[in-house]
C-alpha positions as a printed NumPy array, in Angstrom:
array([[-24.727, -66.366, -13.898],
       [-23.287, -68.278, -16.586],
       [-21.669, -72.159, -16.519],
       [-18.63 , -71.462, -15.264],
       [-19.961, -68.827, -12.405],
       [-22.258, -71.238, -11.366],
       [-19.306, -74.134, -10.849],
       [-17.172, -71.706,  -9.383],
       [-19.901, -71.011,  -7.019],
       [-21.135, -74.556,  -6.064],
       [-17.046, -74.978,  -5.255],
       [-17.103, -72.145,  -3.134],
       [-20.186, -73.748,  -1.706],
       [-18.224, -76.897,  -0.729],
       [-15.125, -75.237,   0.643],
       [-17.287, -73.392,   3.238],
       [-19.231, -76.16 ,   4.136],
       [-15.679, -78.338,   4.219],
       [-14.634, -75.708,   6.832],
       [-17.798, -75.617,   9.139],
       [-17.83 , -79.116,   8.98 ],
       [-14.974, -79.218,  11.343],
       [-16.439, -76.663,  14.12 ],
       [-15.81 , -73.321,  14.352],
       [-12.195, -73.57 ,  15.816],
       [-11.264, -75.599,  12.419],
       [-13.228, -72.822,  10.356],
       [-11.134, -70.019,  11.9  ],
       [ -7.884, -70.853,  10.099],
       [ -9.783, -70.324,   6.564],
       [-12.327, -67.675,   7.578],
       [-10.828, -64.421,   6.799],
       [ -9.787, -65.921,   2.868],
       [-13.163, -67.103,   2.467],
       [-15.333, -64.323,   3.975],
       [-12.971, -62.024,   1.546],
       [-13.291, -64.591,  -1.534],
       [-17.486, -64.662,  -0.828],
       [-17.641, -60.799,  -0.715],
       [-16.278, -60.336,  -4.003],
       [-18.535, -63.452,  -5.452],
       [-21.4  , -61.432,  -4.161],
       [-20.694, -57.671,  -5.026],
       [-22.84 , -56.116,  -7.63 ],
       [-25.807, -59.026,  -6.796],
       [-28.288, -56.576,  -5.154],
       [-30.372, -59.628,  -4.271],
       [-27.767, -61.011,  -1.794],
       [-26.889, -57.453,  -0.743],
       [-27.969, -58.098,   2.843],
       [-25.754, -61.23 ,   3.043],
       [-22.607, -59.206,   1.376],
       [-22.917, -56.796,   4.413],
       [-23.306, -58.773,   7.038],
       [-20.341, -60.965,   5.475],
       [-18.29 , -57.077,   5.452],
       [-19.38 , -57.158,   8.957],
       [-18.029, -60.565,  10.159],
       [-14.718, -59.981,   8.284],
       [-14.229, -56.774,   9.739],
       [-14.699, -57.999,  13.148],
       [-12.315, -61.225,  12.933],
       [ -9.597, -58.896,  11.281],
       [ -9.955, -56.033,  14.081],
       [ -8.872, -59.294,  16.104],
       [-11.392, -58.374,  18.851],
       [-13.037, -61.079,  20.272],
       [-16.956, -59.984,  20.29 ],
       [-18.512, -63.246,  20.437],
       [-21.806, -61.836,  21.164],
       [-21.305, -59.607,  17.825],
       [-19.496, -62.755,  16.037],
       [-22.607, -65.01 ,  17.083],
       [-25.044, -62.652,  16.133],
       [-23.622, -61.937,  12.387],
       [-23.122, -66.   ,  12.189],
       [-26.842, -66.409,  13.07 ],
       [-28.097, -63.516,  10.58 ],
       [-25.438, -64.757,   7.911],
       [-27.533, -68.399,   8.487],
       [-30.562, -66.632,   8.245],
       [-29.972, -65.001,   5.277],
       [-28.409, -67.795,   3.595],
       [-31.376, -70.317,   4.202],
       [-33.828, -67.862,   2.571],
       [-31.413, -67.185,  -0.372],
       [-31.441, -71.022,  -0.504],
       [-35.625, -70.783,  -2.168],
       [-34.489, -68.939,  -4.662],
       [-30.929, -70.567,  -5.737],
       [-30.523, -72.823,  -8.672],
       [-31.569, -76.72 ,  -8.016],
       [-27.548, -77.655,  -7.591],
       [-26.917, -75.079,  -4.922],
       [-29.879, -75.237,  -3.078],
       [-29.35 , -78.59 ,  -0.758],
       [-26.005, -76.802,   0.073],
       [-27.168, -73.205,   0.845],
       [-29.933, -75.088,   3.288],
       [-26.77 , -76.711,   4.406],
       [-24.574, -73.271,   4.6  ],
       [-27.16 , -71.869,   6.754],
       [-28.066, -74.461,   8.792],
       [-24.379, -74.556,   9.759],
       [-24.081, -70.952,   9.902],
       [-26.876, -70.749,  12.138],
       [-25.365, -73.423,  14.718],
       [-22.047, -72.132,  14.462],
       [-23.879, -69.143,  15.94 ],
       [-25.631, -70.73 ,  18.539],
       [-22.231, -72.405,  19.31 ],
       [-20.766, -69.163,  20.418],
       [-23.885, -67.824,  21.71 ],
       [-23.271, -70.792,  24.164]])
């Protein structure tokens, strides 16, 4: 990834975590942009190939407009998952946040697990 990847990234970063910083009911305005905007960030990175689907997954079920929380928790908890283990492996600027990301994740998933 070069420079400018890697800034466009970290500001991807800080929108999401902007968003989940709010709860999930302030997330859900910008979720179906951002799930669609981090898909195409991560296509072709075979590395974060589990997270890409499971993103595919979550956007699929918002836009279906079904209301699956036990399938929107679960997806939210693996996306966390995911994301905290890509977190060991990230570059030194984006790993505090991807902890971050996937703590957040992670509760937001818990959240709806209630």
């Amino acid at each position: 990834m070069d420079n400018s990847q890697s800034q466009s990234g970290t500001a991807q970063l800080d929108a999401t975590l902007t968003a989940l910083q709010g709860g999930l009911a302030n997330a859900a305005g910008a979720a179906g942009p951002n799930i669609a905007s981090w898909i195409q960030t991560l296509k072709g990175n075979s590395q974060l190939s589990g997270i890409s689907s499971e993103l595919q997954k979550l956007h699929d079920a918002l836009s279906s407009g079904a209301s699956d929380t036990s399938a929107l928790a679960s997806s939210l908890s693996t996306l966390g998952e995911h994301t905290s283990k890509a977190a060991a492996s990230a570059t030194p600027d984006a790993q505090a946040k991807l902890q971050q990301l996937g703590q957040a994740l992670s509760s937001a998933g818990s959240q709806l697990k209630g």
